[in-house]
C-alpha positions, -999 to +999 in steps of 0.1 A: +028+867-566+025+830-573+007+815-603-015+784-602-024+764-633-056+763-646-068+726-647-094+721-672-088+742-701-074+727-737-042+746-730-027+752-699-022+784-689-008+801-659-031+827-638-019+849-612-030+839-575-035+861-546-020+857-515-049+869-490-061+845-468-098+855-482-086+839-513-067+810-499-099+801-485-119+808-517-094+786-534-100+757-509-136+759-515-137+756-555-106+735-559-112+696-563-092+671-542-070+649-561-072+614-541-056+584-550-089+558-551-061+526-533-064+555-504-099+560-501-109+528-501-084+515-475-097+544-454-136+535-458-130+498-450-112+503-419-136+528-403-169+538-424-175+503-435-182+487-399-199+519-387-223+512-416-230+479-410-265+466-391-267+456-359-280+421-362-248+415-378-225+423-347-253+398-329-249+371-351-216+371-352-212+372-313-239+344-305-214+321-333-188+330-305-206+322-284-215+289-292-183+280-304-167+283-269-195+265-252-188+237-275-156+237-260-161+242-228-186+214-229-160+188-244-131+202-224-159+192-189-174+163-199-150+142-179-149+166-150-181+170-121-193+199-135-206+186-172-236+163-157-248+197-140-239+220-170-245+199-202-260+172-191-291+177-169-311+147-155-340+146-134-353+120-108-383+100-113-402+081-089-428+058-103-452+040-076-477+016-087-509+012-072-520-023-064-555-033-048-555-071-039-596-085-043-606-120-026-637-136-026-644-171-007-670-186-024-691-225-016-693-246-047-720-275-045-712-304-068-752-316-078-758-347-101-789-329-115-793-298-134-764-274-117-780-237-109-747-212-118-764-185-096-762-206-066-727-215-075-732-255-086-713-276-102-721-308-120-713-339-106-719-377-115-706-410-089-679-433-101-680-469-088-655-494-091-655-533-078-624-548-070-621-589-081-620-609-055-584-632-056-586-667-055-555-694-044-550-725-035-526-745-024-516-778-009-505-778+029-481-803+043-463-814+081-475-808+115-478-771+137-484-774+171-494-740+188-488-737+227-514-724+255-511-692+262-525-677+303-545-649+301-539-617+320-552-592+334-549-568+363-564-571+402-569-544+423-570-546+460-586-524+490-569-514+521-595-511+554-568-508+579-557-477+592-519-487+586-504-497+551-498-535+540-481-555+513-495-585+492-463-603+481-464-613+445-471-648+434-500-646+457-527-669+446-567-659+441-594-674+435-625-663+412-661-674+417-660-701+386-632-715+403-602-697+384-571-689+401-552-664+392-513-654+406-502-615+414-467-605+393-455-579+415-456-573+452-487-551+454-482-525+488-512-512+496-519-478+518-534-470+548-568-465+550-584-433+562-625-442+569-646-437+546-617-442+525-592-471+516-559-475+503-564-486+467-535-501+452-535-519+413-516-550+400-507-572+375-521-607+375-520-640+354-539-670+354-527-702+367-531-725+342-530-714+305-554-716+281-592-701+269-606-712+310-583-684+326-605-654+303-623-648+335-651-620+332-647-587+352-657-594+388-653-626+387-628-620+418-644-600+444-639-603+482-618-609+512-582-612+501-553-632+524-550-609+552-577-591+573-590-557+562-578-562+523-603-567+499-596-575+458-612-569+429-611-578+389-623-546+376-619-562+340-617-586+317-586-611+318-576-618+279-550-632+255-558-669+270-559-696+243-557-733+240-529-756+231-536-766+192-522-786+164 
């Protein structure tokens, strides 16, 4: 037999313990546990203490993780090709404007009475200006002779005969108020073809120089030098002036 001390009591005193496993037990039961408190508190914070605590707490603290390595994911990619798609999204706008182009033609009428806006007029008024006349004089001196000048003009000349033929030039024709003119140029003329003629045209000058060879048109028209040719003046001969000084 063992004896256990009696914890409790002013005294200590020894009792007598049984054995038995009946008591063993019964002993277990009553007896308190002597723990040292550094123990039990090492043991509650290392496995009752975090199965105690709330969920949102385990939450919080992940999503902190969470952020905390896309932060540096985010700075460790900005360089690379990935960070515009990732952490820096963009989108693509297209803006088009619209554009409507107006014309309008309208008539505006200048009036110099009482203008009519609905009719689209406009005052106007007239502006006149006169220009003074300039006056000089002067004193001439010497002596200016100015020589004759022939007139000229052109002769055209008609063909009858059925073979060609050639007035030489410097040929010399007479008008009806007696003017002669000369040809310049050798003047060949066609055959004719009846009805028709060979028509050929020339250029002619008058013999003498001066106003008298400004012959009228038709002043030459008839025969010519050779048979079957017939001339004309169709025009005026001009340009012929006087000798003056």
């Amino acid at each position: 037999m063992r004896t256990t001390p009696v914890v409790g009591t002013p005294y200590s005193r020894l009792k007598p313990t049984c054995a038995c496993r009946r008591c063993r037990t019964r002993r277990a039961k009553h007896t308190p546990r002597v723990v040292e408190s550094t123990l039990v508190m090492a043991r509650q914070s290392t496995t009752a203490d975090w199965k105690q605590r709330p969920w949102w707490y385990f939450a919080s603290a992940g999503l902190l993780l969470l952020v905390l390595l896309l932060t540096e994911l985010g700075a460790l990619w900005d360089i690379g090709p990935l960070a515009p798609l990732l952490f820096q999204p963009t989108a693509l706008v297209t803006i088009v404007p619209t554009r409507l182009d107006s014309q309008a033609t309208l008539t505006i009428i200048a009036v110099t009475g009482t203008p009519d806006t609905a009719k689209h007029e406009v005052a106007a008024r007239f502006v006149s200006a006169t220009t003074p006349a300039l006056v000089a004089s002067g004193q001439t001196s010497g002596v200016a002779h100015v020589s004759a000048e022939a007139s000229r003009g052109t002769l055209t000349l008609y063909n009858a005969a059925t073979y060609p033929q050639t007035i030489a030039a410097g040929t010399v024709l007479t008008g009806a108020d007696g003017v002669q003119v000369v040809t310049d140029t050798p003047a060949p003329i066609p055959a004719g073809n009846p009805p028709l003629f060979g028509v050929v045209t020339v250029n002619a000058h008058a013999a003498l120089a001066g106003a008298c060879g400004n012959i009228a048109a038709l002043d030459i028209d008839g025969l010519c030098c050779v048979a079957g040719v017939a001339v004309k003046n169709t025009a005026d001969f001009s340009g012929g002036q006087d000798a003056q000084t």
